[in-house]
KOLDO-26781 format. One record per residue (C-alpha): residue in one letter; x, y, z. Coordinates in steps of 0.5 Angstrom, whole numbers, padded with zeros to 4 digits, always signed. Layout:
BEGIN
aXYZ/...
***
This chain:
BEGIN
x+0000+0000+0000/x+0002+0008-0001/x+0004+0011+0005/x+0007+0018+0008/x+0013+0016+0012/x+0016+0020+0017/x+0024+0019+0017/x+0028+0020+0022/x+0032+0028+0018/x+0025+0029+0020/x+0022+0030+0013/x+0016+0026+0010/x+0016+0022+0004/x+0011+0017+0000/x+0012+0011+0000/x+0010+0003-0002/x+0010+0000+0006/x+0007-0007+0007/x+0000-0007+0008/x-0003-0009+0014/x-0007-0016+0016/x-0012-0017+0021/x-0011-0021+0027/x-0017-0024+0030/x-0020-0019+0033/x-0018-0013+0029/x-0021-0010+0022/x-0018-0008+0016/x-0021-0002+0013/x-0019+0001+0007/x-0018+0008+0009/x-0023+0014+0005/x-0020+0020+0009/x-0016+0022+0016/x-0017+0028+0020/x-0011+0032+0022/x-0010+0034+0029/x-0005+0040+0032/x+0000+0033+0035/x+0001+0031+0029/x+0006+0036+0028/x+0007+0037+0035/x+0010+0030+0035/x+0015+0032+0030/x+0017+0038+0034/x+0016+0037+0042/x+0020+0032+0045/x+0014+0030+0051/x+0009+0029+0045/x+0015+0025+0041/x+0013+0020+0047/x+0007+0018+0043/x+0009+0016+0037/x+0009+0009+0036/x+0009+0009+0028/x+0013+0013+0023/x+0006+0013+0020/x+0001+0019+0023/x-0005+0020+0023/x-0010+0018+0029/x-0018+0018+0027/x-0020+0016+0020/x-0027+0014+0016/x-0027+0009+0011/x-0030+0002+0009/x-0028-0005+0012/x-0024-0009+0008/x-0022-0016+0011/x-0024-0018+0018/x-0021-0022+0024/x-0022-0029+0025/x-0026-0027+0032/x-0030-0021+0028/x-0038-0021+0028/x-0039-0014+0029/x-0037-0011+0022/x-0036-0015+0015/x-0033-0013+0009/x-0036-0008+0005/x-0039-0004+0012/x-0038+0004+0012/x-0034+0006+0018/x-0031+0011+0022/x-0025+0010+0028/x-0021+0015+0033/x-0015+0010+0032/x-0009+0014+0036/x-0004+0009+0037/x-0008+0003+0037/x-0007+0002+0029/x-0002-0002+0026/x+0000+0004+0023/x-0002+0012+0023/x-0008+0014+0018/x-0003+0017+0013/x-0005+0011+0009/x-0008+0007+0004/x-0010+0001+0009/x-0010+0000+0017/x-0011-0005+0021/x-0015-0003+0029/x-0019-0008+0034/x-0026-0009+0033/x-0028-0007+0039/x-0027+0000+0037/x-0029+0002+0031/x-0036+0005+0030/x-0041+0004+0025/x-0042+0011+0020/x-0049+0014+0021/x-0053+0014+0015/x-0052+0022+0015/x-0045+0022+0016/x-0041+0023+0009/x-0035+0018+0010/x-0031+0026+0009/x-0034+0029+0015/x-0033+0022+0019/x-0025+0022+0019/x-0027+0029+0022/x-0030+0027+0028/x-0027+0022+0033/x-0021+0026+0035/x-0025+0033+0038/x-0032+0029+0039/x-0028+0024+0044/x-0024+0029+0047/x-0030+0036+0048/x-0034+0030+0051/x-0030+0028+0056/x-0029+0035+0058/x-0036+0035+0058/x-0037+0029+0062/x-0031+0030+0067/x-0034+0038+0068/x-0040+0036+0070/x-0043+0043+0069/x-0050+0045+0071/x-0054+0050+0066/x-0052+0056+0071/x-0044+0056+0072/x-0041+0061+0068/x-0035+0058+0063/x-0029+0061+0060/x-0026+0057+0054/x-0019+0060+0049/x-0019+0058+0043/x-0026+0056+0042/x-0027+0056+0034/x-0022+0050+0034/x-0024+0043+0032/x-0025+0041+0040/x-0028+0048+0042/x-0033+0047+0035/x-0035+0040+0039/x-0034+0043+0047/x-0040+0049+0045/x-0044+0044+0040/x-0044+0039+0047/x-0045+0045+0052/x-0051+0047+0048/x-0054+0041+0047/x-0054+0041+0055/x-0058+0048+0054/x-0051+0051+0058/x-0051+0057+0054/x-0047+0062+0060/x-0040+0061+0056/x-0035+0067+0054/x-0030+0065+0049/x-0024+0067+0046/x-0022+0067+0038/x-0016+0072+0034/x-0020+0073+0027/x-0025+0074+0023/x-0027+0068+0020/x-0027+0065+0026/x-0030+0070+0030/x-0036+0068+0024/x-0035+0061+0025/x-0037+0062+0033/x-0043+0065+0031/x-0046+0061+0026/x-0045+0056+0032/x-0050+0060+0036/x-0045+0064+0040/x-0047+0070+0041/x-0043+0077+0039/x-0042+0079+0047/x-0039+0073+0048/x-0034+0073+0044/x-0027+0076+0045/x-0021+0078+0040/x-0015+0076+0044/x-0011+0081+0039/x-0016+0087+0040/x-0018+0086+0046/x-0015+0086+0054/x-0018+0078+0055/x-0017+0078+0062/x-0021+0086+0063/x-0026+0084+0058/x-0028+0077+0060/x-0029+0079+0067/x-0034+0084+0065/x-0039+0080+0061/x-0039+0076+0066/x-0042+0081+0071/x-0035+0083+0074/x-0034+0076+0077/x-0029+0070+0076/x-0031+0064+0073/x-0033+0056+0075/x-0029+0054+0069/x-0024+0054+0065/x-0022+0051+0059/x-0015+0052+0055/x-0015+0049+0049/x-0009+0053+0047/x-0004+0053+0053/x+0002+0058+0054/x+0001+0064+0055/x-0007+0065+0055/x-0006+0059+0060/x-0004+0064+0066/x-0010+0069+0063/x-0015+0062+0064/x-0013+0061+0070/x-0014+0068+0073/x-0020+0068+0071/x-0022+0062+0075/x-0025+0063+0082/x-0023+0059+0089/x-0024+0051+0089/x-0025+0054+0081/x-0024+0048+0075/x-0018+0049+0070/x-0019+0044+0064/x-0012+0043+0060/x-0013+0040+0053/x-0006+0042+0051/x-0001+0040+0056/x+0002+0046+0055/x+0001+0050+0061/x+0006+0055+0064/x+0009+0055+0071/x+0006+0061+0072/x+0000+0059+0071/x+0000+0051+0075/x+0003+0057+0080/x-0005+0061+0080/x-0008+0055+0079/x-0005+0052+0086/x-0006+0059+0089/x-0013+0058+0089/x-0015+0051+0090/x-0017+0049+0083/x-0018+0043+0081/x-0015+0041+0075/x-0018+0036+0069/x-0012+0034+0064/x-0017+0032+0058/x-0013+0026+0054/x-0016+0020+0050/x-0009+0017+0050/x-0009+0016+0056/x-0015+0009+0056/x-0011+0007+0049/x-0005+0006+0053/x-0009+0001+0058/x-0013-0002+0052/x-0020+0001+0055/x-0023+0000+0048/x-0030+0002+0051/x-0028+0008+0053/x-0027+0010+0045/x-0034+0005+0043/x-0038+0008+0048/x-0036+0015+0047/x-0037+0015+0039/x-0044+0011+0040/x-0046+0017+0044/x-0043+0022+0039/x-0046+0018+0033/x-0053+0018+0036/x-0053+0025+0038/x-0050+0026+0030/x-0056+0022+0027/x-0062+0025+0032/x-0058+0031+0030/x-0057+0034+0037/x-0050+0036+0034/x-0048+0037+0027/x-0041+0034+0025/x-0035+0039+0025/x-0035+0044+0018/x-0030+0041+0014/x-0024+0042+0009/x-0021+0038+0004/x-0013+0040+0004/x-0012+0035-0002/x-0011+0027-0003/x-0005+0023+0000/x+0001+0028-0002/x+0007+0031+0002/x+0005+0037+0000/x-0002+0036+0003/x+0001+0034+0010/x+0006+0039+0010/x+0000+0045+0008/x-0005+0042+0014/x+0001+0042+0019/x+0003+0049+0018/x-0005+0050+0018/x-0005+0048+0024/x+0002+0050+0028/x-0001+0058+0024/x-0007+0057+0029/x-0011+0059+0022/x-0016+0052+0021/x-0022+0058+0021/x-0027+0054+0025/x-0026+0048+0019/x-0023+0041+0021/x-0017+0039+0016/x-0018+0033+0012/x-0013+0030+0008/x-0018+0024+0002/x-0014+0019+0001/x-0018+0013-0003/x-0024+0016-0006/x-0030+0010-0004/
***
């Protein structure tokens, strides 16, 4: 099969690999898209996130159509269109024609679903929902979230407001995103412009001069020191990132915060694959009762370097204007 490759100079090339069988409880499944995610390029970059990589070949979620299946499979057969947040639990990464994952966590695409928007719905839909279900927040408790027109930030307000908790103040650093945010149902006086406005001063203020119950960085670094100050004692700080400062893990100690570290790496590394089953059938049932749209996406282009180094760039630019990147690879 044809695959990017990353080499150890650090540079992509598409190459022939060998393509991957299925052992008794995996499903082969032929790839018709992948999403791309910030550690992606994180993962060429920064040493903590290089941990995570357990192939050459990346890319963690994908859509596609069952292509063989393991002896012990009953659950999917060939022909069967299917969409999987595969992390590190693949044979290989979703940069690929083919990939081989354990059964027990691939999902069913909703026939509502384009195979497309699929690939651009386990990474952020699994991570904005247990965000979700570790918050536990009431309708009434006031959120504070950076970085909300991004991927998770789409899925985390869809989610929110399913929930009908609307009592979220945002951040967003451009037009097209701000744009975005409210096409999603956020209301202008919600939205702060990092670039334009003081976010500490202004987030405050819209939220009646009162520090919040929540925070959720979905960009770390030096917001994370703003989010932090912006919660209340005994407050909750969602970390998405990693990437907090020690000013800000100084704040946060300060005031008592209960600190959420949101990662689905974590249950692949101990093989809780109900963790993934269970989180893209609730994902999925909400998609097809439509109680949440799936994320707006685009198509960077077919399996081609230049396609992966365009959507990094994207990524580490900060510029995906609310749109989740999708890289095709087979047309099915």
């Amino acid at each position: 099969m044809k695959a990017i490759v990353l080499h150890q100079n650090g540079e992509f090339y598409l190459e022939e690999v060998n393509t991957p069988q299925p052992k008794d409880h995996d499903v082969q499944v032929k790839i018709a898209a992948a999403g791309f995610n910030p550690i992606d390029y994180q993962m060429t970059e920064n040493a903590m996130e290089r941990k995570l990589l357990h192939s050459p070949i990346l890319g963690r979620e994908f859509s596609g159509v069952v292509s063989a299946v393991g002896e012990k499979v009953t659950d999917f057969k060939i022909g069967d269109a299917v969409f999987c947040g595969s992390g590190s639990m693949g044979s290989n990464g979703t940069y690929a024609e083919y990939i081989c994952v354990p059964a027990a966590i691939v999902m069913d695409l909703p026939k509502n679903i384009l195979l497309e928007e699929g690939a651009g719905i386990p990474s952020v839909g699994l991570t904005a929902l247990q965000a979700i279900n570790r918050m536990k927040a009431n309708r009434s408790d006031s959120i504070f979230i950076t970085g909300a027109a991004g991927g998770v930030g789409n899925m985390l307000l869809k989610l929110l407001f399913e929930k009908e908790n609307h009592n979220c103040i945002v951040t967003a650093g451009n037009e097209s995103s701000i744009a975005s945010l409210v096409d999603l149902g956020v209301k202008p006086n919600q939205i702060i412009n990092y670039k334009n406005d003081k976010v500490y001063e202004t987030a405050l203020a819209l939220n009646n001069k009162t520090h919040f119950d929540f925070a959720v960085d979905l960009v770390g670094n030096e917001i994370a020191v703003t989010a932090a100050k912006l919660l209340k004692t005994n407050g909750t700080y969602v970390d998405v990132t990693n990437f907090s400062t020690s000013d800000s893990r100084e704040i946060l100690f300060s005031k008592g915060v209960a600190i959420l570290n949101i990662s689905n790496y974590a249950f692949g590394l101990e093989k809780q694959y109900d963790y993934y089953k269970n989180g893209l059938t609730q994902l999925s049932q909400l998609l097809q009762e439509k109680s949440i749209t799936p994320p707006t996406i685009e198509i960077i282009g077919g399996m081609e370097v230049e396609t992966v180094l365009k959507a990094h760039q994207i990524l580490r630019d900060n510029k995906t204007n609310g749109k989740k990147l999708i890289m095709q690879i087979n047309k099915l």
